[in-house]
N, C-alpha and C positions, 0 to 999 in steps of 0.2 A: 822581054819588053822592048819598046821603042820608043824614042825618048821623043819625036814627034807625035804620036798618037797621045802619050799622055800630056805633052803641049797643048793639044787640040781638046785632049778631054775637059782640062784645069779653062783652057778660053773658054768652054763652051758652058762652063759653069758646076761640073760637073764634079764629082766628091772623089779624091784621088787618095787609093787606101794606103796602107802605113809601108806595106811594103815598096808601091811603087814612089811614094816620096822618099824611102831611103834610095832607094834606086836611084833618082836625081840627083842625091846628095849625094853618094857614094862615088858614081861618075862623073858627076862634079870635080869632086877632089882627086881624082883616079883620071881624068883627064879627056872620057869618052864621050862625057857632055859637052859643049864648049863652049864658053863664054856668052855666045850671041844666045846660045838655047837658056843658058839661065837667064840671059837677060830676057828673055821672051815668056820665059815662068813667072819670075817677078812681075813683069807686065800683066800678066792672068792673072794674077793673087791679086794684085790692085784694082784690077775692076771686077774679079767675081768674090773676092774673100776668103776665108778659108773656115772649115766649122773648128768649134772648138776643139775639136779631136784630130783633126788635122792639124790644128797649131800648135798643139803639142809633140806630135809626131816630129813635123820641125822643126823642134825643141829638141826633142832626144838625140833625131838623126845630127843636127849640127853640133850640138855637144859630144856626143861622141865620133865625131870626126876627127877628134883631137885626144888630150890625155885634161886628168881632171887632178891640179895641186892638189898636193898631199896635206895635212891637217897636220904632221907631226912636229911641222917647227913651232906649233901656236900651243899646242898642247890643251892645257884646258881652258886658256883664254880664249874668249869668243870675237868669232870671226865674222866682221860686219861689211856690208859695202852700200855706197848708195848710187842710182842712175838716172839722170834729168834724159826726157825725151827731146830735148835741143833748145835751145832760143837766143836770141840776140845777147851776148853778153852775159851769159850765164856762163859765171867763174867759179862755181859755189863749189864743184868737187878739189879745189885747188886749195881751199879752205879747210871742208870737212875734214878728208885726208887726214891730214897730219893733227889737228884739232880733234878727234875721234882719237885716235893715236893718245894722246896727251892725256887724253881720261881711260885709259888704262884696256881700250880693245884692239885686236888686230885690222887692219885694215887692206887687203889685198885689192886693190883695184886695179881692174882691167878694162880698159878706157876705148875710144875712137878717136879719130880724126873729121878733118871738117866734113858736112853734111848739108848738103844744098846751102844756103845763105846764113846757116851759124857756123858758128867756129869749133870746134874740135878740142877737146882737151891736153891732148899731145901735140898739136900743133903751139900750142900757147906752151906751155911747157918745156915746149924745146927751142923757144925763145930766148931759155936762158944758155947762155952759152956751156959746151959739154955736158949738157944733161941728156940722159942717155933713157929711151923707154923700152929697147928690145932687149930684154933683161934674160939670162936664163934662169933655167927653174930652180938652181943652185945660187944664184947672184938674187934672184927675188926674195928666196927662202933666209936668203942670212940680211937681207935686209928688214926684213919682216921679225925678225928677229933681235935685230938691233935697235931701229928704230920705229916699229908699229903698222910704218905703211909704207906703200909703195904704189905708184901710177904707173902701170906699161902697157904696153900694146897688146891686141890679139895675135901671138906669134904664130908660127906652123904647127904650134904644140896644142896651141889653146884653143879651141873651135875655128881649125882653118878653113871650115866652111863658110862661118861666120864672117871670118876675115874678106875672103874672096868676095862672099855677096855684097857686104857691107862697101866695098869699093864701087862695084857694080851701080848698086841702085842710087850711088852721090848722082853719075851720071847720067842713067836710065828713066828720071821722073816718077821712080818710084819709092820714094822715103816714105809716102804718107800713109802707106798699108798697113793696118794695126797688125794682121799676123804677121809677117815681115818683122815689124818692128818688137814682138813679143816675141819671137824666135830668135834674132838678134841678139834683144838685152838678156835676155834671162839663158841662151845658149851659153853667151861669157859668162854671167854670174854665178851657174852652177858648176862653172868650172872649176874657180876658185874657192867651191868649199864652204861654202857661207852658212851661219847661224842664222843668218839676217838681213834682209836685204827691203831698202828705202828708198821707192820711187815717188820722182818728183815729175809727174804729167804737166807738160804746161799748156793753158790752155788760152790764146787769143789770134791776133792779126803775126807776132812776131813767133807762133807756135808751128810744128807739122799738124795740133790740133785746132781746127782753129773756130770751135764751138763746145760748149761745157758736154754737150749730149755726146760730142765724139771724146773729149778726154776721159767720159764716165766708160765708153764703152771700150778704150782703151786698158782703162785701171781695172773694169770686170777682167778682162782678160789675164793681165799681170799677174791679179791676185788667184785667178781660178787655177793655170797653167802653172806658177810657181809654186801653188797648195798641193797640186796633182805631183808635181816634182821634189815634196818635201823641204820646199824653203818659204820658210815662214816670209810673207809680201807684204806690208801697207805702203801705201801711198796716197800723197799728198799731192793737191791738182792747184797749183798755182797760177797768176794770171803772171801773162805772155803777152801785151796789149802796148808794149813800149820795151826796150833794153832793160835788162837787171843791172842796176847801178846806173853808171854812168858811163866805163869803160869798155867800148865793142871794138874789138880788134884781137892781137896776139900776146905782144908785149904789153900792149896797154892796162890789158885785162890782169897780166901779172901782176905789175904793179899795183893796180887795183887790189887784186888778193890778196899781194901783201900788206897792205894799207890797215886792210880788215884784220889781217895776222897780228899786226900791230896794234888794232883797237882805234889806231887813226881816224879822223872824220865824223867820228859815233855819233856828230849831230846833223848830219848830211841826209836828209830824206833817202836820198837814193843810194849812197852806201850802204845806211841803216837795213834797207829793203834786204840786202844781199848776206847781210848780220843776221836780223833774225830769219830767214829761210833756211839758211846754213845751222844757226842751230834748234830749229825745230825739229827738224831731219835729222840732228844727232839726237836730239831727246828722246824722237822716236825712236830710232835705231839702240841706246842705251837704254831704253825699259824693256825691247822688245826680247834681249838676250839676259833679263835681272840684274844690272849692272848698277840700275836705277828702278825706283819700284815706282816713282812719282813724277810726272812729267816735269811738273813746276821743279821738281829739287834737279833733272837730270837739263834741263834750260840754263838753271843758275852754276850748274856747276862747268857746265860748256860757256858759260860768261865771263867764271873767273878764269878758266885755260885762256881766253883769248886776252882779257885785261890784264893777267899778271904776266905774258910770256911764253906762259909754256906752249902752246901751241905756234906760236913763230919758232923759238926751237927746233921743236918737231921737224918744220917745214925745212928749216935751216940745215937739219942732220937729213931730212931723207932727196934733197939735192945733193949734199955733198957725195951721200951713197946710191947715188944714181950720176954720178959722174960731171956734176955741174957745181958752183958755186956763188953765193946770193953773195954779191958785193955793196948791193945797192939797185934804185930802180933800171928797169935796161932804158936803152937810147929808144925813141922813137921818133917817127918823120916831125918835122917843123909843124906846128899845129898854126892852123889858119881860123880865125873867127870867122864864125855866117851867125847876121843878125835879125832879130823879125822886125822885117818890112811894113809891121805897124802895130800899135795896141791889141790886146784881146787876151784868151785865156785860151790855154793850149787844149785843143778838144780831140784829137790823135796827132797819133806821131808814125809815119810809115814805113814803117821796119822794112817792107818789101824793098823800098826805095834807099836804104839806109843800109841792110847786109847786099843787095846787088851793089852798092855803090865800095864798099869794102874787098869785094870781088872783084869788082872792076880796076880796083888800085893795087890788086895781086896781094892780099890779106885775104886770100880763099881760093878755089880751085875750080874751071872752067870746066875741066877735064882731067881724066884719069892720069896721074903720073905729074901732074903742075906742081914746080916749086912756089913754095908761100912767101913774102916780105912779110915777117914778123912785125916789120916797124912802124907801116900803116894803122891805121884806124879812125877813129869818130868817140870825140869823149861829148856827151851829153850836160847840158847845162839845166833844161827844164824838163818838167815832168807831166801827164797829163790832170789840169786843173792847176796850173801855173798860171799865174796873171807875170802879162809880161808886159812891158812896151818900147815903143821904136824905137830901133837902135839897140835894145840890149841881145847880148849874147846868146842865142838858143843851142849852140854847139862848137866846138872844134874838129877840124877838118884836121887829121894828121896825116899828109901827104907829103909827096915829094913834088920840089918845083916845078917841076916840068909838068907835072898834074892838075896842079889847082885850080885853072881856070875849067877845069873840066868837069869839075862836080859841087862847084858852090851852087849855081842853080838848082841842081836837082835837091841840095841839101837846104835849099833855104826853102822849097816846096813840099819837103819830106814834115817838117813842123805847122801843123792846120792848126791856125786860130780861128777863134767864134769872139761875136761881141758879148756872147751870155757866159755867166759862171758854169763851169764844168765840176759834176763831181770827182774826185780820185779815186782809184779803182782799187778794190782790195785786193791784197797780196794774196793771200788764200782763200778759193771758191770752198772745198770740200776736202775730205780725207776718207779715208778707206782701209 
């Protein structure tokens, strides 16, 4: 085979069989492909698609490019994970985690880095100072063991195909490819051995979906591909139409997490939002493995882990065995108020305008190989269908001096008011 020919076949729209996608992947990893030709497959998959029997091919061949954790350290405790398709300040796995943990399942997740204009789970993560994600499979296993869960990275071990593309298309303009993104998520998830796995599709202006018809066709796919693979899939298609919470940035978003850890704020609309999503997504995940038989009993008992402790615990014991320690909130840049510039009711908020502007402050990556400032961000003050008026606060600007004057405007632009009442948008469209 010739890895331009079947470039030329996949452009031209054409159906590329199971061997010569291993073939790509295989020389991918194997070093005969190179870089520019997978970024140029990627490219063809985003504008011609892939059928469903190609995206699972994708599937297999990237998961077995790697080795697949072993089940022996969990035993017959069941082994959950969950995976949001991205969006502005979505902290929720930073939650679940150790909260999952707390109610008595194991938790192995295997995370990413930032992705076009959201932020990355391990990037926030390694906010805290010494906390460590490139775990080995021996240092994973006895923390999983210790305490429940663990966040790390796709290594060289764990779908290195994955790894590779996954850097690829931050830069390439091609995140928003649903086979892409099912080969992806569900390449790591089956790596890790899972009883169960809860995806969180989101779907608006601040999504890679950014219409209900694409996050359905998304979540068809999850659940058909991970059926075919043996891992029992639901998900959940949440709205993406504004930040989750109020914290978009690295460190911010930490602290935020741990806010929620803490049961903090519980009467904050926009905390609240990022509370119950996180534990909806365990409810599911604890009936889907009989851990729980009743949604409603497996809700309330992921209520009391977070108001009595025990899941900040958790959180608390699996940084210190990942090599970091939680002292307190981290430091982040001096927060500047931007106010609206006159009465109205919040009718969007422009996420585009808001994760470029976080990028632009080096809280995200231009290109391949960019160090992050953790300390940057944007905390939210209003939500969509806020009545607000002049002069009061619709965000903080956490930036550094030398910055500020360089993105209050865009940020006092990024918040559209209307003279008319706005309704609030629901947290959850659908499930699956």
């Amino acid at each position: 085979m010739l890895t331009v020919n079947l470039l030329t076949k996949k452009r031209d729209g054409g159906e590329l069989t199971d061997d010569e996608i291993r073939f790509l992947i295989d020389g991918y990893c194997g070093g005969s492909v190179a870089d520019y030709q997978m970024s140029a497959f990627a490219m063809a998959v985003c504008l011609q698609g892939m059928s469903a029997r190609e995206t699972a091919s994708l599937t297999r061949a990237m998961l077995e490019s790697g080795d697949v954790l072993s089940r022996d350290v969990s035993g017959q405790i069941p082994r959950v994970d969950k995976h949001s398709t991205g969006g502005l300040g979505d902290k929720v796995s930073i939650v679940l985690a150790p909260l999952l943990a707390s109610c008595g399942v194991h938790v192995p997740m295997v995370s990413g880095r930032s992705l076009g204009l959201t932020g990355g789970t391990l990037d926030k993560l390694e906010s805290i100072p010494g906390f460590r994600t490139d775990l080995s499979d021996c240092e994973s296993g006895r923390i999983l063991q210790q305490v429940g869960a663990f966040i790390v990275s796709a290594s060289q071990r764990i779908a290195p195909a994955d790894r590779r593309l996954y850097a690829l298309r931050d830069v390439t303009g091609t995140v928003e490819s649903i086979p892409l993104i099912t080969a992806s998520i569900l390449s790591k998830k089956l790596s890790a051995n899972l009883d169960a796995l809860a995806m969180d599709v989101k779907v608006g202006s601040a999504a890679f979906m950014k219409t209900l018809d694409q996050a359905r066709s998304l979540s068809e796919s999850l659940v058909t591909v991970g059926k075919a693979a043996g891992l029992p899939t639901s998900v959940l298609i949440s709205e993406m139409d504004q930040p989750l919470g109020k914290a978009v940035g690295n460190a911010i978003e930490v602290n935020e997490s741990v806010a929620i850890l803490q049961a903090r704020d519980r009467d904050d609309p926009a905390m609240s939002t990022v509370r119950d999503l996180t534990v909806q997504l365990g409810a599911s995940l604890l009936c889907s493995v009989g851990v729980e038989t009743d949604p409603q009993v497996a809700r309330a008992r992921l209520g009391r882990s977070l108001d009595d402790g025990s899941a900040m615990e958790r959180f608390e014991q699996m940084v210190a065995a990942q090599g970091g320690k939680w002292v307190g909130d981290l430091d982040v840049a001096p927060g500047l108020s931007v106010h609206a510039t006159r009465d109205g009711y919040v009718e969007k908020i422009d996420c585009h305008a808001i994760g470029s502007t976080i990028v632009a402050m080096g809280g995200g990556r231009r290109k391949l190989g960019d160090r992050i400032d953790p300390a940057v961000g944007i905390n939210m003050q209003v939500r969509i269908g806020d009545r607000v008026t002049q002069g009061q606060p619709v965000l903080d600007l956490h930036c550094h001096k030398a910055q500020k004057n360089d993105y209050v405007k865009a940020m006092t632009e990024a918040v559209v008011l209307t003279d008319h009442p706005v309704d609030s948008h629901p947290l959850v469209w659908a499930t699956l």
